[in-house]
Backbone and ligand atoms as CSV (ligand in chain L), in Angstrom:
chain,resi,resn,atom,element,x,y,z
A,1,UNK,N,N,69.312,20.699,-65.904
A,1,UNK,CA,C,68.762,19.352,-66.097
A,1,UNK,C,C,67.369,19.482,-66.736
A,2,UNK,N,N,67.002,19.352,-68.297
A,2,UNK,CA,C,65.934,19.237,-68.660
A,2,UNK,C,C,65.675,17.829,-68.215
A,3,UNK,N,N,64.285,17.216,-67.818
A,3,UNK,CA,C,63.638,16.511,-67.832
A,3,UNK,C,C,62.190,16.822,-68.002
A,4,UNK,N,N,61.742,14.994,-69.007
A,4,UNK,CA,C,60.813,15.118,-69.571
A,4,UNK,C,C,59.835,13.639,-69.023
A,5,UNK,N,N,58.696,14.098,-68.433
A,5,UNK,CA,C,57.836,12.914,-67.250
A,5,UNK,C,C,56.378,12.747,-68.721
A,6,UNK,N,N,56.339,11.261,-68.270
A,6,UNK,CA,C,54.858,10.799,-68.769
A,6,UNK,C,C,53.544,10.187,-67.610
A,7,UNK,N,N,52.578,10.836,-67.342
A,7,UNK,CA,C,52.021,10.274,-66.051
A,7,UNK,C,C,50.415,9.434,-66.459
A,8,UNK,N,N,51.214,8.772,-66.044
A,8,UNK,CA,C,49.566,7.304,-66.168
A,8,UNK,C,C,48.223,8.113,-65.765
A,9,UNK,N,N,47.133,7.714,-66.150
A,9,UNK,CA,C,45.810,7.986,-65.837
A,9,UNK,C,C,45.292,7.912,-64.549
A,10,UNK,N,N,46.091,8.127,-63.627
A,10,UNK,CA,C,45.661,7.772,-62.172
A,10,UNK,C,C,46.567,9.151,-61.783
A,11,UNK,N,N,47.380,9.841,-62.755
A,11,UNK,CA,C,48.183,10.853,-61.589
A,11,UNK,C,C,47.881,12.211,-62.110
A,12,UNK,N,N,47.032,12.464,-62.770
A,12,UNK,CA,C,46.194,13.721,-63.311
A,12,UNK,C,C,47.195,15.008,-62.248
A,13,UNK,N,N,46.798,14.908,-61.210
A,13,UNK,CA,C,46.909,16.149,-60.138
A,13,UNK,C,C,48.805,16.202,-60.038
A,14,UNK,N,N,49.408,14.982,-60.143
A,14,UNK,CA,C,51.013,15.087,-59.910
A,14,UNK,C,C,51.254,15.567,-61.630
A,15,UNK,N,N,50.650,15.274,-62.493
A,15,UNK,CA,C,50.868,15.854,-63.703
A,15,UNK,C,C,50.710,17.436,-63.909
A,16,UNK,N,N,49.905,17.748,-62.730
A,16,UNK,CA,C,49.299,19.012,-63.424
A,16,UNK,C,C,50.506,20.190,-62.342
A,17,UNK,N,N,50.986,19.335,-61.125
A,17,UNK,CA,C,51.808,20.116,-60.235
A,17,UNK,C,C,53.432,19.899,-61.167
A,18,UNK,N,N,54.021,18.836,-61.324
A,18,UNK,CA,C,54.766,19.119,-62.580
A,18,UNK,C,C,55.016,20.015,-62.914
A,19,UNK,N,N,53.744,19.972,-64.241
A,19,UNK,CA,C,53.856,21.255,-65.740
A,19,UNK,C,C,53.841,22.751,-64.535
A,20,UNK,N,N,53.508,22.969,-63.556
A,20,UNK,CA,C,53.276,23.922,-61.983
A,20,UNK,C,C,54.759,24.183,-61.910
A,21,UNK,N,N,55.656,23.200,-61.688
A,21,UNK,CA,C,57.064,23.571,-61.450
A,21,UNK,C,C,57.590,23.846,-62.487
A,22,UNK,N,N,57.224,23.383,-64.034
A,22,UNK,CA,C,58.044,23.656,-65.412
A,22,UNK,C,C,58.484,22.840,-65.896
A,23,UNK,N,N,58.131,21.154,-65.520
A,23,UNK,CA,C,58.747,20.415,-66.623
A,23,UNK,C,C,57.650,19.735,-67.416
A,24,UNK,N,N,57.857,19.268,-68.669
A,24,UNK,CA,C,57.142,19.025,-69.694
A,24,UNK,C,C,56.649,17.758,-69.361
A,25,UNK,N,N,55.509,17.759,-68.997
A,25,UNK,CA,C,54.591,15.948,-68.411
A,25,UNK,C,C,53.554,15.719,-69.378
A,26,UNK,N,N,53.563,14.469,-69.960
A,26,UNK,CA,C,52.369,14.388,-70.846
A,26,UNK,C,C,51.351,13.655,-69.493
A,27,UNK,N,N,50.577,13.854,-70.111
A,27,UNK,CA,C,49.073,13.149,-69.128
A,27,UNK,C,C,48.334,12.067,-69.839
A,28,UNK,N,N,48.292,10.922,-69.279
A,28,UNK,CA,C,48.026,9.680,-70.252
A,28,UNK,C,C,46.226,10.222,-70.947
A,29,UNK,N,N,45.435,10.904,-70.225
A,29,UNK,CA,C,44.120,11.299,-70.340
A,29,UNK,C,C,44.286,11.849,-71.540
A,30,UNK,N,N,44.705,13.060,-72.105
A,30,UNK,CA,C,45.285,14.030,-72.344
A,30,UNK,C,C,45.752,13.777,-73.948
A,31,UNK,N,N,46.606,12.563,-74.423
A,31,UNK,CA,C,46.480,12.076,-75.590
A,31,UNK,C,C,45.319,10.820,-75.968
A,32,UNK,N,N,45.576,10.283,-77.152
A,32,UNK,CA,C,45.512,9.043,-78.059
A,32,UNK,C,C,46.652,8.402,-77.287
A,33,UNK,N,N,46.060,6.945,-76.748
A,33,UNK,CA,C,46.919,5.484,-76.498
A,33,UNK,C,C,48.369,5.813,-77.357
A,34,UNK,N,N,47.908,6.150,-78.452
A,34,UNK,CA,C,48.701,5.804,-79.369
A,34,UNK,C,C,49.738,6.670,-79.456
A,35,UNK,N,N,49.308,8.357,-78.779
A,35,UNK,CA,C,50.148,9.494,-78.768
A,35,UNK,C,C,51.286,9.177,-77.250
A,36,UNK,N,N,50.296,9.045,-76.330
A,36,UNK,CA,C,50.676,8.427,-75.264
A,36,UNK,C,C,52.586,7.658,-75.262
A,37,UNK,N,N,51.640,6.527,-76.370
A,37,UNK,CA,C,53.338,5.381,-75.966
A,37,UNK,C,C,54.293,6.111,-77.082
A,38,UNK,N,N,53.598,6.987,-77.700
A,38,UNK,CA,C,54.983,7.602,-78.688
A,38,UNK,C,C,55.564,8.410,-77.919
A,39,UNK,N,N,55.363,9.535,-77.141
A,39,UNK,CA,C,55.983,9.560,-75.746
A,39,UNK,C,C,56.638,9.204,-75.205
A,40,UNK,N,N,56.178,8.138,-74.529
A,40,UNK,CA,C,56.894,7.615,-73.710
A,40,UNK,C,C,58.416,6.532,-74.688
A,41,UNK,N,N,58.133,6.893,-76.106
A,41,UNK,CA,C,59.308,6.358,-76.722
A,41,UNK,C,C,60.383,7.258,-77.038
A,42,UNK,N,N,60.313,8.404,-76.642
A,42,UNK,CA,C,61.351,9.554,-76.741
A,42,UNK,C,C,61.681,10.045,-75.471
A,43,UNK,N,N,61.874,8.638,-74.627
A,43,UNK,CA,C,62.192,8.512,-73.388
A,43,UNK,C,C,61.885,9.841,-72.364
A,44,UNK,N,N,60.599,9.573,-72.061
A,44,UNK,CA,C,60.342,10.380,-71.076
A,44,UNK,C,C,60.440,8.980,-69.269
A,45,UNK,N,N,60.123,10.175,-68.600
A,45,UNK,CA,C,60.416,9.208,-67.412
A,45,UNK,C,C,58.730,9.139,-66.928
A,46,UNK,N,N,58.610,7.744,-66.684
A,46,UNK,CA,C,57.835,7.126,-66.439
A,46,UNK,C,C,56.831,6.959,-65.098
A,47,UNK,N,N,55.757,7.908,-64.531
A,47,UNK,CA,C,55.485,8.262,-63.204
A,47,UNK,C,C,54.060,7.159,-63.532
A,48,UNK,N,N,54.299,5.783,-62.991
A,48,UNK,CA,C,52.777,5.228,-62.578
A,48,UNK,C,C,52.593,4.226,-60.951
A,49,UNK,N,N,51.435,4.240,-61.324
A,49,UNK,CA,C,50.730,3.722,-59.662
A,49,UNK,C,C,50.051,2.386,-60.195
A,50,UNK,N,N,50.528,1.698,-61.376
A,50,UNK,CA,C,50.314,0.746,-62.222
A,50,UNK,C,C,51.134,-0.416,-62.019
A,51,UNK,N,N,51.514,-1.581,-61.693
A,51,UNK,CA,C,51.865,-2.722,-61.225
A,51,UNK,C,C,52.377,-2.968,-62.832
A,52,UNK,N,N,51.495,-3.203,-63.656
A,52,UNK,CA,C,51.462,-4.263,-65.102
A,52,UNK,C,C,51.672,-2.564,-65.707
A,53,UNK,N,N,52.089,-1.599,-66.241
A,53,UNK,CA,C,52.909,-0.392,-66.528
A,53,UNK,C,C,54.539,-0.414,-66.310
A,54,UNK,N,N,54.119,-0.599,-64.622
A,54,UNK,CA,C,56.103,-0.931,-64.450
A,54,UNK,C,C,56.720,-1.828,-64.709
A,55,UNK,N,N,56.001,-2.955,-64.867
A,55,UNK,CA,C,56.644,-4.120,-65.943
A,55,UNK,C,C,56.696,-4.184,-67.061
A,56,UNK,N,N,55.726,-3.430,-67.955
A,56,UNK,CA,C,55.614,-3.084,-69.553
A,56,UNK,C,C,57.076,-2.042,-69.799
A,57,UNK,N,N,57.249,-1.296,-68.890
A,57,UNK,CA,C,57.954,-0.163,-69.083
A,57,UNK,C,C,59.225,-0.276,-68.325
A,58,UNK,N,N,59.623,-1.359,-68.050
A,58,UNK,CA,C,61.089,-1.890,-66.843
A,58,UNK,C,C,62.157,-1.475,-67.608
A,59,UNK,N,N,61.858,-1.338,-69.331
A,59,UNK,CA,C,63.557,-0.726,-69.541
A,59,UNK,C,C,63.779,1.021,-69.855
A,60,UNK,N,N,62.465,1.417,-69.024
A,60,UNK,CA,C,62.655,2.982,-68.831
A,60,UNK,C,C,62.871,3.470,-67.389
A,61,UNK,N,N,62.856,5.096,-67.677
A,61,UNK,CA,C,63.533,5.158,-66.000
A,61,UNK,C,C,62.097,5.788,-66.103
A,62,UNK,N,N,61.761,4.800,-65.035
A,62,UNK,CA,C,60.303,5.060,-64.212
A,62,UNK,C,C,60.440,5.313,-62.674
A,63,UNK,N,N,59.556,6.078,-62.232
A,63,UNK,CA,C,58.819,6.076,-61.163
A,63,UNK,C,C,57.465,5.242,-60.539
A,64,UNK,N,N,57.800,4.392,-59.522
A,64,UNK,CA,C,56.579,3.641,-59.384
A,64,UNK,C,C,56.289,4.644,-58.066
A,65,UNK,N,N,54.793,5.500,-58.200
A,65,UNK,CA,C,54.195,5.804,-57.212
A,65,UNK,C,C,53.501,4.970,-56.323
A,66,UNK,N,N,54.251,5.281,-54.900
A,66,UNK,CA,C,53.115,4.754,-54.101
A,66,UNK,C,C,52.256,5.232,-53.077
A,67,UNK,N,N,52.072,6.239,-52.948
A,67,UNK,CA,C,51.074,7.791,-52.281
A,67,UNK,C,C,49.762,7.819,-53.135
A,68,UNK,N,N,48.619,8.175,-52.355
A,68,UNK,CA,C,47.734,8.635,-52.286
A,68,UNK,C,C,47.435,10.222,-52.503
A,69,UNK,N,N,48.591,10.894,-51.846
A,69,UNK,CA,C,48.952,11.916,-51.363
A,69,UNK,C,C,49.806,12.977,-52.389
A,70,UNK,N,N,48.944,13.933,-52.883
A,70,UNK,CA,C,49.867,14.492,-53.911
A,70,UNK,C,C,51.434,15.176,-53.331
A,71,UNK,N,N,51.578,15.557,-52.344
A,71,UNK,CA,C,52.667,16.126,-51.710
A,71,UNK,C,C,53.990,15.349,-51.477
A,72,UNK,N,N,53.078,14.019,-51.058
A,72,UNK,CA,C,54.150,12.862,-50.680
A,72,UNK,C,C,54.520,12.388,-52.375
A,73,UNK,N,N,53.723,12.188,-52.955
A,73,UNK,CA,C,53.811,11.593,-54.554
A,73,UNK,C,C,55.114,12.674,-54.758
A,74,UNK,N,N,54.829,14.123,-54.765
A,74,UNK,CA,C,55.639,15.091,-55.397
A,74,UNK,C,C,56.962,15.076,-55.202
A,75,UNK,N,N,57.210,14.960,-53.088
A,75,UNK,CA,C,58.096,14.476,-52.665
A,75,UNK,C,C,59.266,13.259,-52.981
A,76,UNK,N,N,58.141,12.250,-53.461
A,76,UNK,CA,C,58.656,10.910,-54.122
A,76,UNK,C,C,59.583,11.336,-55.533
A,77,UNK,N,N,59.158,11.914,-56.527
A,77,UNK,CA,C,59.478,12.556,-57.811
A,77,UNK,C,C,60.755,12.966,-57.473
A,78,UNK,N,N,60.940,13.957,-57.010
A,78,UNK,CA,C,61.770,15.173,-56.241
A,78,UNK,C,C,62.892,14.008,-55.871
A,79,UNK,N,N,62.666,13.330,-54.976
A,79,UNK,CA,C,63.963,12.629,-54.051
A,79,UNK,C,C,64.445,11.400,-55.259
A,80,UNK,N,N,63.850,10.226,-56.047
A,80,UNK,CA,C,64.105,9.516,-56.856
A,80,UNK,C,C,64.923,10.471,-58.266
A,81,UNK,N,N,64.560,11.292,-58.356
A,81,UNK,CA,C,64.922,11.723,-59.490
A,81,UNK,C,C,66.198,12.771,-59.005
A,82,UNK,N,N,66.463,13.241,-58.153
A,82,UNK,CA,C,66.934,14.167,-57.814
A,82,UNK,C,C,67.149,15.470,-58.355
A,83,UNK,N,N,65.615,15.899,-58.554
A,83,UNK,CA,C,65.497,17.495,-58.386
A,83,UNK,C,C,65.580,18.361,-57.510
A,84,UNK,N,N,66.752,19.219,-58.006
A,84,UNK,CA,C,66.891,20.172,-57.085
A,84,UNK,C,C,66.166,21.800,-57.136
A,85,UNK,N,N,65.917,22.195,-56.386
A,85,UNK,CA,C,65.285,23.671,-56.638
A,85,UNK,C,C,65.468,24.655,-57.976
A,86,UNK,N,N,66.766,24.332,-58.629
A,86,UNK,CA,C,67.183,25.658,-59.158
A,86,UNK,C,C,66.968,24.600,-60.813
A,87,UNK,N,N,66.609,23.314,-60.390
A,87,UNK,CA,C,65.994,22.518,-62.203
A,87,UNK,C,C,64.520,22.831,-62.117
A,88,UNK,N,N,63.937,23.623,-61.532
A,88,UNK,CA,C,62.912,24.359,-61.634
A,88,UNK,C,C,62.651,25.724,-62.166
A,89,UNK,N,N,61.102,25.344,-62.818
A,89,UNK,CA,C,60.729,26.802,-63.537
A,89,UNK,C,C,59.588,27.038,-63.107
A,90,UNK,N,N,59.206,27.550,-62.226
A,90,UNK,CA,C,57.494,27.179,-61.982
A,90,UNK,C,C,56.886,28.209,-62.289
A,91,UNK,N,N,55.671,28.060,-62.790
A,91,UNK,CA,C,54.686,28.856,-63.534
A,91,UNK,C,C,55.102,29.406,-64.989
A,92,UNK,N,N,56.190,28.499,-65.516
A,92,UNK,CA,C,56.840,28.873,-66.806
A,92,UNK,C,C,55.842,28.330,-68.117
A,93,UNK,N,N,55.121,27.129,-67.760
A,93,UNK,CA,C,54.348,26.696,-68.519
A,93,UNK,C,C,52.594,26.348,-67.769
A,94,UNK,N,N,51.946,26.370,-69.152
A,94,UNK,CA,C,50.299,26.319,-69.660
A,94,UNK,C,C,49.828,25.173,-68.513
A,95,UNK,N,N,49.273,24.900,-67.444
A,95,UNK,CA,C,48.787,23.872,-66.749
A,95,UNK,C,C,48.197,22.944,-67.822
A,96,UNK,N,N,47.309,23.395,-68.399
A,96,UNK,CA,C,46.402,22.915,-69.484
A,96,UNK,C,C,46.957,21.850,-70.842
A,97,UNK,N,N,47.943,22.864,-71.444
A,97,UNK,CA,C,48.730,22.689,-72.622
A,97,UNK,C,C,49.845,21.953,-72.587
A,98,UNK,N,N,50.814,21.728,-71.829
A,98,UNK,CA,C,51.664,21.921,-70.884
A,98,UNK,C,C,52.530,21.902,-72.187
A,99,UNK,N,N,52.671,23.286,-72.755
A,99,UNK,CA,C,53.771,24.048,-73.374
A,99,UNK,C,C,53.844,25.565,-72.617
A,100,UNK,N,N,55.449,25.660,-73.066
A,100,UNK,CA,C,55.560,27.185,-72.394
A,100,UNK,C,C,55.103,28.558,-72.589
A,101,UNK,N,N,54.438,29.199,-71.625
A,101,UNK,CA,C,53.744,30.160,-71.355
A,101,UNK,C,C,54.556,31.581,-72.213
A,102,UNK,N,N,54.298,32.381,-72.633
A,102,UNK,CA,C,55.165,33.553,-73.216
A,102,UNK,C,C,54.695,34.946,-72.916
A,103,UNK,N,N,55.342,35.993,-72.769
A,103,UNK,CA,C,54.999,37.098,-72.303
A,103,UNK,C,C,54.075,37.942,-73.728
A,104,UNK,N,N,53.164,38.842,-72.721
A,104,UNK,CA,C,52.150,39.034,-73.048
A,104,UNK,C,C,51.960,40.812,-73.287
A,105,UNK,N,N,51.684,41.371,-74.064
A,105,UNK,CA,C,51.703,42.536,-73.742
A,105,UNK,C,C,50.389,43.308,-73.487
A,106,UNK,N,N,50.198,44.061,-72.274
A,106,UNK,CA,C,49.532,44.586,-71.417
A,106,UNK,C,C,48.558,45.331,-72.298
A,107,UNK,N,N,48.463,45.629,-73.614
A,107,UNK,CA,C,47.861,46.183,-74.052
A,107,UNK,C,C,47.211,44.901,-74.860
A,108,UNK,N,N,47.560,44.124,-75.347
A,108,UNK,CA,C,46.976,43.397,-76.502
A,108,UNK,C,C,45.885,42.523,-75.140
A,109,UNK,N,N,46.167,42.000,-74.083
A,109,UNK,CA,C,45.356,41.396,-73.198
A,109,UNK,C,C,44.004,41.786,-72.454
A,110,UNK,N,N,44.643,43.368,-72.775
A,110,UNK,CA,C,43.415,44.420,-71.890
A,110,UNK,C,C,42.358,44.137,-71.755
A,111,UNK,N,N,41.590,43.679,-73.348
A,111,UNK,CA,C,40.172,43.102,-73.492
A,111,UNK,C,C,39.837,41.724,-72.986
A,112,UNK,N,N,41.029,40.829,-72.564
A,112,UNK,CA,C,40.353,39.525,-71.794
A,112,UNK,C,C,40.713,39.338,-70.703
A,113,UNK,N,N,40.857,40.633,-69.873
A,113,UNK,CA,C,41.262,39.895,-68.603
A,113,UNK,C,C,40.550,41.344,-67.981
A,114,UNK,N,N,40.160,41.064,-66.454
A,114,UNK,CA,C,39.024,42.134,-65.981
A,114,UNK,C,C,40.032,43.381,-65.569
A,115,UNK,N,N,39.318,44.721,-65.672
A,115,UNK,CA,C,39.490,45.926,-65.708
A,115,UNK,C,C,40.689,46.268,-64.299
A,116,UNK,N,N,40.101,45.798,-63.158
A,116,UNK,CA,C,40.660,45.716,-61.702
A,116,UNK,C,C,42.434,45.297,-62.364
A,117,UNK,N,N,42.265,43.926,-62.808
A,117,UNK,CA,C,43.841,42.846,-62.527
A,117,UNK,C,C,44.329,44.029,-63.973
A,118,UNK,N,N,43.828,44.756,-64.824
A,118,UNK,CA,C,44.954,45.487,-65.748
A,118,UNK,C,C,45.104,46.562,-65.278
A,119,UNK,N,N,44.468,46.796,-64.006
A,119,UNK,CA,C,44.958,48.151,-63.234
A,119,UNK,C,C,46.144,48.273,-62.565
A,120,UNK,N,N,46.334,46.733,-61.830
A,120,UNK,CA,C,47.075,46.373,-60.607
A,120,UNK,C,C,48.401,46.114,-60.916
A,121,UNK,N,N,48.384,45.375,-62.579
A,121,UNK,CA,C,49.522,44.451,-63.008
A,121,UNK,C,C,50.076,45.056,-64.115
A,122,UNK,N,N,51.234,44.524,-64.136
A,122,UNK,CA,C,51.747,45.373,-65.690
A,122,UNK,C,C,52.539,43.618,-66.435
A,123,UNK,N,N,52.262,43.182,-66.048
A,123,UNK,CA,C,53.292,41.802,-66.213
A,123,UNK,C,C,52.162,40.765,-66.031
A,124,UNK,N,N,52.132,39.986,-68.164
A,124,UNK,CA,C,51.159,38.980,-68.315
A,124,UNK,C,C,51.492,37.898,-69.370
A,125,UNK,N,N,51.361,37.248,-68.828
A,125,UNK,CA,C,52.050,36.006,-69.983
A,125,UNK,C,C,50.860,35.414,-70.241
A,126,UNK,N,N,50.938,34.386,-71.789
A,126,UNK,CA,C,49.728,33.927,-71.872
A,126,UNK,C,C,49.588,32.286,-72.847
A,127,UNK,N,N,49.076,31.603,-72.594
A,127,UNK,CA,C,49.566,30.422,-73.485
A,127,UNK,C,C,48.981,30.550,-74.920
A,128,UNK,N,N,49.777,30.404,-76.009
A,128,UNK,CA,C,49.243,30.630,-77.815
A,128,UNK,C,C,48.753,29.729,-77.539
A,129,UNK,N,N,48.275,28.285,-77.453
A,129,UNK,CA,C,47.501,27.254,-77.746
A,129,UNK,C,C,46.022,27.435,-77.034
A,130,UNK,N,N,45.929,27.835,-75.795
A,130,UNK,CA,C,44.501,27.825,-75.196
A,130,UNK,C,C,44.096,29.088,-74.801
A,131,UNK,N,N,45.380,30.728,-75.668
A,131,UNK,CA,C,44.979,32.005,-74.963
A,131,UNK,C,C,44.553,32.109,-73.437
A,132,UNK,N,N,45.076,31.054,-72.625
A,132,UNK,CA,C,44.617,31.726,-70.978
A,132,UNK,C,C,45.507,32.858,-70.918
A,133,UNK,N,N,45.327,34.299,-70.234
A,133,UNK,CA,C,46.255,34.579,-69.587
A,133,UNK,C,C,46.560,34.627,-68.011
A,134,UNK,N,N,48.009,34.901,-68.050
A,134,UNK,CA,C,48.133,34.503,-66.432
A,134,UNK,C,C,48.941,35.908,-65.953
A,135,UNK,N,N,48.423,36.090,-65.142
A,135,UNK,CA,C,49.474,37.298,-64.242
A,135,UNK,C,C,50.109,36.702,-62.708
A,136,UNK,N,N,50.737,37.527,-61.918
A,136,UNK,CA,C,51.147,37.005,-60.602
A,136,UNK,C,C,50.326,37.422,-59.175
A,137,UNK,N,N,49.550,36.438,-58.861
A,137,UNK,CA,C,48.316,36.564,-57.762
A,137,UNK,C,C,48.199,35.679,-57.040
A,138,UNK,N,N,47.260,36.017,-55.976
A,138,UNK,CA,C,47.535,35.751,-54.881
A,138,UNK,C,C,47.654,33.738,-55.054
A,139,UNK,N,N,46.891,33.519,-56.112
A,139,UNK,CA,C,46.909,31.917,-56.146
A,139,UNK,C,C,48.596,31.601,-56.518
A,140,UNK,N,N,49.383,32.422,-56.894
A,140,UNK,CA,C,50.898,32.188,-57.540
A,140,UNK,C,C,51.456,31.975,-55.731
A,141,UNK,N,N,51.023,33.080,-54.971
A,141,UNK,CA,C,51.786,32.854,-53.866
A,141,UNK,C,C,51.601,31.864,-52.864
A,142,UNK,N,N,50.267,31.308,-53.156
A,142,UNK,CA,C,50.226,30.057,-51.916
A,142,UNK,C,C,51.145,28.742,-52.988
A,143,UNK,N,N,50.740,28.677,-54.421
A,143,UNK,CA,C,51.434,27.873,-54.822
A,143,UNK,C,C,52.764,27.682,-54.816
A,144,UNK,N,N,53.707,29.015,-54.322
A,144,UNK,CA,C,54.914,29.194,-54.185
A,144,UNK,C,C,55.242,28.319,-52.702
A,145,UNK,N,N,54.912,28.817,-52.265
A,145,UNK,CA,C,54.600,28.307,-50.819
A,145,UNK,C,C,54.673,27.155,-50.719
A,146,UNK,N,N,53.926,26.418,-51.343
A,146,UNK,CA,C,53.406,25.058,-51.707
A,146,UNK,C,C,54.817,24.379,-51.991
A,147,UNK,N,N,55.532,24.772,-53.205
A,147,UNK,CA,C,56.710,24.721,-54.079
A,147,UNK,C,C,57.937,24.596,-52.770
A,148,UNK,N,N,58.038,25.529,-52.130
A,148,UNK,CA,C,59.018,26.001,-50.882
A,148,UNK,C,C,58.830,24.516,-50.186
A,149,UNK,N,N,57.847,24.555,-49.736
A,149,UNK,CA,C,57.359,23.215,-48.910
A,149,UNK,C,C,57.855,21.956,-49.123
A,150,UNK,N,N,57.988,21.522,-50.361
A,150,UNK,CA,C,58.420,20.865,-51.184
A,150,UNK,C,C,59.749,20.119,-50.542
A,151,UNK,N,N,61.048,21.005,-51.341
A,151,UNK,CA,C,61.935,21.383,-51.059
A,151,UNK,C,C,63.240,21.385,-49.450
A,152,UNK,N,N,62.033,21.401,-48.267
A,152,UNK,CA,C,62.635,21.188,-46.791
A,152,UNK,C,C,63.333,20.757,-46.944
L,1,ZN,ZN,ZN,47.162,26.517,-72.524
């Protein structure tokens, strides 16, 4: 099940846990107004906490958030949409970019990432648009965790 989410200016953090699990979320911040509703015209699904949004947008399949709570919000996503564990990719894509992340080779990275983590790791992916790279640490495993949690 590819799916593809657009998240209003109020859900920054459910946008950014999303692109976290692997699916492609634009972030209303993030474009032009104008990039924004072109988006959301190549039918992405619709995540807002916007009253006058879910009525602009009633002939898409939206999500109306109603949490405070990023977990419960995430939860909300998850159960309306019915994602299941295995339509997940997490840590497949750029938090930032939110295009997909690509493997990296251990030698070409050596020089931007500290001496210690190219000792430890042999396995580095990295995003072409903003060059972060990413390896698997200890922040991957509480976020896994996090992910698991999810899921109950
Ligand atoms: Zn990036």
């Amino acid at each position: 099940m590819t799916l593809y989410f657009a998240a209003d200016r109020t859900l920054g953090k459910l946008a950014k846990w999303l692109r976290i699990l692997g699916f492609d979320t634009t972030f209303e911040i993030d474009d032009s107004a104008e990039l924004f509703y072109e988006h959301l015209a190549i039918n992405r699904i619709v995540l807002t906490r916007t009253g006058t949004i879910k009525k602009q947008f009633s002939d898409h399949r939206l999500v109306f958030i109603t949490s405070n709570y990023l977990d419960v919000q995430l939860k909300q996503v998850i159960a309306e949409i019915g994602i299941r564990p295995a339509d997940t990719r997490p840590f497949s894509r750029c938090i930032d970019c939110n295009i997909p992340i690509v493997d990296a080779d251990p030698d070409d990275v050596r020089c931007l990432i500290p001496d210690y983590i190219y000792e430890i790791h042999n396995e580095f992916h990295k995003c072409v648009q903003c060059n972060r790279i990413f390896w698997p640490g200890s922040h991957t495993k509480r976020s896994l965790a996090r992910i698991e949690h999810l899921f109950d």
